[in-house]
C-alpha positions in Angstrom: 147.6 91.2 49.4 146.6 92.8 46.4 149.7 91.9 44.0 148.9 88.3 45.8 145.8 88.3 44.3 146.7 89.4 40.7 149.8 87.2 40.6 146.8 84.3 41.2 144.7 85.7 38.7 147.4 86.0 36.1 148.8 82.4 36.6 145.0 81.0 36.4 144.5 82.5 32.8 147.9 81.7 31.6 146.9 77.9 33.0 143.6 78.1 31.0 144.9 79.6 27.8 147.7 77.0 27.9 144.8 74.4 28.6 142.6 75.9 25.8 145.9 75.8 23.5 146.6 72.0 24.2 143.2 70.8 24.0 142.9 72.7 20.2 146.3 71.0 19.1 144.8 67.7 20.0 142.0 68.0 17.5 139.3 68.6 20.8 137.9 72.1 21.5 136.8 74.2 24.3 133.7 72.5 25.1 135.7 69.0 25.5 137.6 70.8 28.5 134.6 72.5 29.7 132.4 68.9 29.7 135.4 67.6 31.5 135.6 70.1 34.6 131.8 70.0 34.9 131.7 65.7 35.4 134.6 66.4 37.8 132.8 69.0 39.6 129.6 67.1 39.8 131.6 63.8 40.8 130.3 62.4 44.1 133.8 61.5 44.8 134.7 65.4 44.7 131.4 66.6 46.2 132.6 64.2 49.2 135.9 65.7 49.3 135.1 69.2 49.2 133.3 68.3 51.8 135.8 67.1 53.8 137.9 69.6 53.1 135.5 72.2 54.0 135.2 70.3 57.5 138.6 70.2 58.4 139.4 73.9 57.4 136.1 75.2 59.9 138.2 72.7 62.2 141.3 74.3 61.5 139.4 78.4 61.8 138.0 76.8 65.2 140.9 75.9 66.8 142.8 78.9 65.4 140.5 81.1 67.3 140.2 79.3 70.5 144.0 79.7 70.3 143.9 83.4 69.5 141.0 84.5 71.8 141.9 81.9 74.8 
């Protein structure tokens, strides 16, 4: 579970760095990128599908454990 979780954790910074890299070479900076995941994050239309999501995966836990338990 561990090596799980670092193997995440490394691919996540590579991702960003690479991000961070692209961004620079196209004449924008870090805070371009960062404005950019905050209006996506505070989208309605992603609020309502994290919401969603959220919904379907307690759906998903639910019926996992009624499974599981009987």
């Amino acid at each position: 579970m561990r090596k799980n979780i670092l193997i995440l954790v490394v691919i996540v910074v590579a991702a960003y760095l690479i991000g961070v890299e692209s961004a620079k070479s196209r004449g924008k900076n870090y805070e371009d990128l960062r404005h950019q995941l905050e209006r996506l994050w505070t989208s309605p239309d992603a609020k309502k599908s994290r919401r969603r999501m959220a919904k379907q995966a307690r759906k998903s836990i639910d019926k996992a454990r009624k499974s599981l338990l009987g």
